[in-house]
N, C-alpha and C positions, 0 to 999 in steps of 0.2 A: 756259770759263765764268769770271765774274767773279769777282772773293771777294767774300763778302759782301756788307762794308761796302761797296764799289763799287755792286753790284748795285744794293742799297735804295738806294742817294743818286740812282741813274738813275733807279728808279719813283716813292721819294715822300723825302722827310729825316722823321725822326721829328720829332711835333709837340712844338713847344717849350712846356713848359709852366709855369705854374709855380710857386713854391716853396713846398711845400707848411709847414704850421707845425712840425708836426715837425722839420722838416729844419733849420728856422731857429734853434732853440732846440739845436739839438746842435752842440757843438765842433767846429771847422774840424779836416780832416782833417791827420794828418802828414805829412812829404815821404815820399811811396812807400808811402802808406797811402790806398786804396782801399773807396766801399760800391757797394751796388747804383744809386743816386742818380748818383755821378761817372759808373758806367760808361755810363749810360743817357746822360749829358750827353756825353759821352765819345762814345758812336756816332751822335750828331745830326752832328758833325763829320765821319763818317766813318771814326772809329776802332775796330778790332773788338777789345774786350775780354772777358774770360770768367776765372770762377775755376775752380779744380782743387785741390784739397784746402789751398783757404784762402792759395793764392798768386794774384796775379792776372798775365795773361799777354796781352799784346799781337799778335795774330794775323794782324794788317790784313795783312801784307806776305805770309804764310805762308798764308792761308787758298785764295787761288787756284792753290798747288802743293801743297794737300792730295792726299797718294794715298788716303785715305779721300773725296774728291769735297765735293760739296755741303753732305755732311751738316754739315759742323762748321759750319753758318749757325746751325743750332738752341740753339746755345753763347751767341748773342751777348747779352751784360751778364745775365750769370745762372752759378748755380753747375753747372758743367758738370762736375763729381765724376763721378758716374755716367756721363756717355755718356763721361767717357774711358776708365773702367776697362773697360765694357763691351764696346767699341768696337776696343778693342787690346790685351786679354785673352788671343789666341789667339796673339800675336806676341813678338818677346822685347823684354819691357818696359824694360829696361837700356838699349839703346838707342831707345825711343823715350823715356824720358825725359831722355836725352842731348838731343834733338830739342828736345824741350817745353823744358827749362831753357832755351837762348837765348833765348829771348822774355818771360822772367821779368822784371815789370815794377813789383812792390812785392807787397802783399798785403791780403785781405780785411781789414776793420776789424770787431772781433767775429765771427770766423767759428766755428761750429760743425758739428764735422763729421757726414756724414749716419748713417754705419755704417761698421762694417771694416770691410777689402777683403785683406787681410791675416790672414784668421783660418787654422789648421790645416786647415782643412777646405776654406777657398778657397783655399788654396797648393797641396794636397794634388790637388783635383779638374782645376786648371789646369794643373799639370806631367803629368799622366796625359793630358789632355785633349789638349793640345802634341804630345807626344810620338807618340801616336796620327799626330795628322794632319800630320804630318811629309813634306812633299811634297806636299800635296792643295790646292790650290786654296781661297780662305778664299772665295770671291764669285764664280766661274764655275765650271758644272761644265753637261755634258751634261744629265744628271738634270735641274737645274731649265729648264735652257735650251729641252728636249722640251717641259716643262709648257707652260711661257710661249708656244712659237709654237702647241700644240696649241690651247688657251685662245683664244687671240687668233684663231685659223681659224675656230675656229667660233661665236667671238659674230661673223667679219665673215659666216658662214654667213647668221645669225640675222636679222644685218640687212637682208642682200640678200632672204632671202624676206619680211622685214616689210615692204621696200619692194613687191615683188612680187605675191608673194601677197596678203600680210595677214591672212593667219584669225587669228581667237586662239585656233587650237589652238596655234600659234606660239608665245604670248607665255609658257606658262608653262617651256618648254625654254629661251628668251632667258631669262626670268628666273634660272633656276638656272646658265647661264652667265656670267650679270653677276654671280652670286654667287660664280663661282670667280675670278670678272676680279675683285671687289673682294678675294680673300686676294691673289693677283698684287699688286694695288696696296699691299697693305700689306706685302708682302717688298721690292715695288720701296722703299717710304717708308720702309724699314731698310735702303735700297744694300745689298740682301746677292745680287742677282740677277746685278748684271755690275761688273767693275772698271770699265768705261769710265764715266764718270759722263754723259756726256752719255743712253747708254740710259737708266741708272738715274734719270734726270730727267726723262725723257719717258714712261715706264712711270708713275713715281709720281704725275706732274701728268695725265694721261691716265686712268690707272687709279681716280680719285677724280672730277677734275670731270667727266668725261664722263655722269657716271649724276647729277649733280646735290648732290656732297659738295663742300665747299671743302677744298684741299687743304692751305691753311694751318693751316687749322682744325684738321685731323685729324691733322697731322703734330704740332702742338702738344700737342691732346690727348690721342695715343699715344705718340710717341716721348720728349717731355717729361715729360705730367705723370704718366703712366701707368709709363713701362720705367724713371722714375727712382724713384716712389715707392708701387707699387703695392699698389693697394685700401686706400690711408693716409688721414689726412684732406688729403694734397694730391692725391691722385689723383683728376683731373676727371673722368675715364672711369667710376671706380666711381657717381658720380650720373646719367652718361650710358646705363652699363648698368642700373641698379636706383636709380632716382626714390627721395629718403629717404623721401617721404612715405606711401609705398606697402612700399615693401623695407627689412625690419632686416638688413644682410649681416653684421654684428659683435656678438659679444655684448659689447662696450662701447657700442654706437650707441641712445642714449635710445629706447625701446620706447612707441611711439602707439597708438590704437586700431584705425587699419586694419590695422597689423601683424597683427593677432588673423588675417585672409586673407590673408595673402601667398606661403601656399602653395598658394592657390587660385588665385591671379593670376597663380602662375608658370605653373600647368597653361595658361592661355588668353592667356600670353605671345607667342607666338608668330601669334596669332590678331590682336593688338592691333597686333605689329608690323606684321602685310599692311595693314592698313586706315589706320595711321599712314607708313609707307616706302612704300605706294603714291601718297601725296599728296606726291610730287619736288616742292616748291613751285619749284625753280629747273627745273623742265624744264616745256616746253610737254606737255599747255596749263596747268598747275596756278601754271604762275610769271603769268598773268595773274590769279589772282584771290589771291597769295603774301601781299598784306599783310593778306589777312583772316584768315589760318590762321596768325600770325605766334606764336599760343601753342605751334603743335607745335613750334617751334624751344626750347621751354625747356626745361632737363635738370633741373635743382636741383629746381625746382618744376615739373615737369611734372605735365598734369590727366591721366595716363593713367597706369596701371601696368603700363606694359609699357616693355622696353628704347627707349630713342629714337636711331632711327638717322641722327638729324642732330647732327654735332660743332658747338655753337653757337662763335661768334665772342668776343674780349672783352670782360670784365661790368665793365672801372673801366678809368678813361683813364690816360694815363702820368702825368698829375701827380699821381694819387693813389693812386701809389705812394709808400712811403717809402724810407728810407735802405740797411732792411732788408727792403723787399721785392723779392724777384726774377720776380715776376710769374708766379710759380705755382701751384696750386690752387683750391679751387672758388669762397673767397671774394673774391680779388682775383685775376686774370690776365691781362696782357696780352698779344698776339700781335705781333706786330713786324710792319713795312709788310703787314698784311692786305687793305687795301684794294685796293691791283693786282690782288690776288689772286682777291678776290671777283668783281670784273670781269671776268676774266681767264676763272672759272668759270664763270660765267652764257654767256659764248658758249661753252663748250667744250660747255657743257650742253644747248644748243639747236641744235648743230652737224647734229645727225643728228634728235634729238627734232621737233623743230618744225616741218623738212619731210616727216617722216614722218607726223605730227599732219595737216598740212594736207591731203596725197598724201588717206588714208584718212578724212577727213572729206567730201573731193569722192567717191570713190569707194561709201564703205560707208555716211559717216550719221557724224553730230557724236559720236551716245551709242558705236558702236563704235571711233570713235578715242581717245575717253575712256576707253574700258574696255579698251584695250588696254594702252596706255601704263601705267593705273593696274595692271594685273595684271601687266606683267613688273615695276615697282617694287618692287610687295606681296611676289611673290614672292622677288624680291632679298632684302630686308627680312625677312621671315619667317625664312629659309635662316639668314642672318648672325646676326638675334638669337638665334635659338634655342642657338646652339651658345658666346655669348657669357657667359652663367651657368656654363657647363661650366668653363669656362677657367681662371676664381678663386673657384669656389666646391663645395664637397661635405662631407659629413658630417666633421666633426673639422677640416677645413681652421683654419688657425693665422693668421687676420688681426687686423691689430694697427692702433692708429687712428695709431701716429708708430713712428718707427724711432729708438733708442736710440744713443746712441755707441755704444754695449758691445755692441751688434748683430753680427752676421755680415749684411754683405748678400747675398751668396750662398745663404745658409742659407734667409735669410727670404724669396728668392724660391722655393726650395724648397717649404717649408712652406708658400705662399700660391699656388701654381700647378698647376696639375693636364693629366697626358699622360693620354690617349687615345687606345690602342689602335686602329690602323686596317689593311686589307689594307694591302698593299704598293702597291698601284694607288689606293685613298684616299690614301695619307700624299704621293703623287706629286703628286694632281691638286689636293690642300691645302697644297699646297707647305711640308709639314709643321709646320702650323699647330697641327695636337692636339698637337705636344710643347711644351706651352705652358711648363713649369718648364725645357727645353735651352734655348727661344725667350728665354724674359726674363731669363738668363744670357749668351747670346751674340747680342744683337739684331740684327747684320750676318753673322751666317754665312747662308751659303747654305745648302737646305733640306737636300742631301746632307750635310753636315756634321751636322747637328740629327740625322738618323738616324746616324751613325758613332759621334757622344758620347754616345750615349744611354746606354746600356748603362753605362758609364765613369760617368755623373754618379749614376745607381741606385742601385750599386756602392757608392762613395766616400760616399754619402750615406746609405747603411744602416750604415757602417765605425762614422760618425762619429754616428749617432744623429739625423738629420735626416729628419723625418716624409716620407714620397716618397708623391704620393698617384699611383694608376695606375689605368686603369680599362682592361675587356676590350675594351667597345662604347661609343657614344654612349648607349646605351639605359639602363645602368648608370651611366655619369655623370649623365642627367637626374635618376633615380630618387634618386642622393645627395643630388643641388638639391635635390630636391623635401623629402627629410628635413631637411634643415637650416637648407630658411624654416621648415619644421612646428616645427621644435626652438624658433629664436627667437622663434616667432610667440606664445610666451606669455615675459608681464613677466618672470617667475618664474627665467630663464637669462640670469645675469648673467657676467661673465666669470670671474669665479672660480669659479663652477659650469661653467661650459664646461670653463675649464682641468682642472677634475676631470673632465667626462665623458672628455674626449681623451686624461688619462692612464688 
């Protein structure tokens, strides 16, 4: 595969834009002194830049013999902190940043760091962690591999008889398999399934546009603004799961009046999701009538309260970024050459959709090819949302609107993540996706790994005094959701009262 920078200059060069007043009015840079502005100007050229704890580091030449794969594109002219510690966490960091120094090419101008990475507790739970998986495989293992081909058997089961058949007793057994093909796609969109990158690139573009998600989109919105800073106020996901205008998730987040029901909304969440995730505006037939429904694509302000299972695209163009924005969170974000990608979507999304639309509209009647399509969507949609509240949210959970220098980041995804007891045969076929506090610590382990640390990260995290939230069932994580919009749904639990209920 290409590196990066190569790749983007073959689909599109970033648009030149330009300079914005800020930038004009701020002192010229010093030799080997870098901001977000250069680096962006920097990859129009084709240079792939990225910071790492406030050095900045030239990658172009390096990025197509990354053994971590693809993934390091996500890095480009942004602070890439977090996806390196995360990233290469499990390996002996000594020498990879042997590695990383060569490439050291000045540094950020005003950088400020996001959180330790460094605390007693992250040194502590990582050497236990290491040493554990000691010979094990960080990204292939039997275990998830089983998953993956089983999964993929039987959505092509799913299709052969939707082409076939057609009933819509069908569509709702398709839908809960497109539900387990979307966690697949989100282990593939964390390379944590196979070393060879070229699988882990057809899994994760496959396993997203096929059902009508842009995969830029949601690579941005998960593995960017989500695994770097989650449920913060950069975290674009947390407005994509829970709509402000509807959902108070924080007891710092200014208290409205529809808040007063948002523990009512959560109950018929899942209901709102079939009726909104059944409307695939990019899949046939719903992408012919796509720009009238063009509101359900809004997160921030969406008219629904219920999770939106579409990751929107960028909300401000690259010139209106400044010096210091690195193009992350819900108020300004950019996504880097998106446009390929969107294109790229729409046929992957009508590949199978539209002749199977058309087969069962000759055969059965317009309304049953509408009602099918729309019911294995809804139910995708449904499956996904529901279990998305579960993830970062329950009674006493510890969310914070920024992350402090003086932070542990490890810690604080501890206390803002929540595991979910599953059989042994659930945690397989969710490619153990309920260990959602192992998941947002090691975002490229593979799913066997996430059950191995488990135990280890519990452990070290009771040692050390770090809140570990666990639940038996799904059924008892809902039930905590549901307490903890009730709690915030009155003005009166503000954060310092919170902070008192939790101690």
């Amino acid at each position: 595969m290409a590196p990066p920078a190569t790749a983007a200059a073959q689909s599109a060069p970033l648009p030149a834009g330009k300079e914005t007043s800020s930038a004009a009015e701020t002192k010229p840079l010093s030799k080997g002194e870098y901001d977000y502005l250069s680096m962006r100007e920097a990859a129009k050229k084709g240079q792939f830049l990225c910071c790492i704890h406030g050095n900045v580091y030239d990658v172009t030449d390096f990025a197509d013999k990354h053994p971590g794969g693809a993934l390091i594109r996500t890095a480009l002219a942004r602070d890439a902190t977090t996806l390196y510690e995360t990233h290469h966490n499990l390996l002996d960091m000594k020498k990879v940043n042997q590695i990383l120094e060569k490439y050291r090419v000045g540094k950020l101008k005003d950088y400020k760091p996001i959180a330790k990475f460094d605390s007693p507790f992250a040194t502590t739970m990582l050497a236990r962690c290491r040493e554990a998986l000691k010979g094990v495989p960080h990204r292939d293992s039997f275990y998830a591999n089983s998953a993956v081909v089983t999964i993929l058997s039987l959505i092509g089961v799913c299709m052969y008889l939707s082409a076939t058949w057609g009933s819509l007793l069908i569509a709702p057994f398709f839908g809960v398999m497109l539900g387990f093909g979307h966690l697949l796609g989100h282990a593939a969109n964390h390379w944590s399934l196979s070393s060879n990158d070229t699988i882990s690139r057809i899994l994760s573009i496959t396993c997203t546009n096929f059902w009508g998600l842009y995969e830029k989109n949601w690579e941005f919105s998960h593995v960017i603004s989500h695994h770097c800073y989650n449920y913060t106020d950069r975290d674009y996901v947390m407005d994509q799961h829970a709509p402000p205008q509807f959902y108070r998730v924080r007891p710092s987040d200014p208290w409205k009046p529809l808040h007063a029901y948002q523990h009512i909304y959560y109950q018929f969440s899942h209901i709102v999701a079939f009726f909104v995730g059944g409307l695939r505006l990019d899949c046939a037939p719903f992408i012919f009538v796509a720009p009238l429904l063009r509101v359900l694509r809004r997160n921030r302000d969406s008219p629904l309260p219920g999770p939106q299972f579409f990751a929107s695209g960028s909300n401000a163009e690259i010139d209106e970024l400044g010096k210091s924005d690195d193009g992350v969170g819900p108020e300004k974000f950019y996504i880097f050459y998106e446009s390929y990608d969107h294109l790229w979507s729409i046929v992957l999304a009508n590949i199978f959709w539209l002749p199977l639309f058309l087969r069962q509209s000759q055969r059965f009647g317009l309304l049953h090819a509408i009602a099918f399509n729309f019911c294995v969507f809804g139910v995708q949609a449904a499956l996904i949302t529901r279990t998305l509240f579960t993830q970062h949210i329950c009674e006493d959970i510890q969310l914070v609107d920024k992350y402090e220098e003086s932070d542990c980041w490890y810690a604080r995804q501890v206390s803002s993540s929540v595991t979910v007891n599953k059989s042994e045969l659930g945690v397989w076929a969710l490619m153990a996706a309920c260990y959602q506090i192992e998941h947002h610590m090691f975002p490229c382990a593979n799913p066997n790994i996430l059950r191995i640390i488990r135990p280890i990260v519990k452990k070290t995290a009771e040692e050390f005094g770090v809140r570990y939230f666990e639940f038996k069932s799904q059924r008892d994580a809902c039930a905590s959701v549901y307490q903890h919009f009730k709690r915030l749904s009155s003005p009166s639990v503000t954060s310092q009262a919170a902070k008192s209920h939790s101690d």
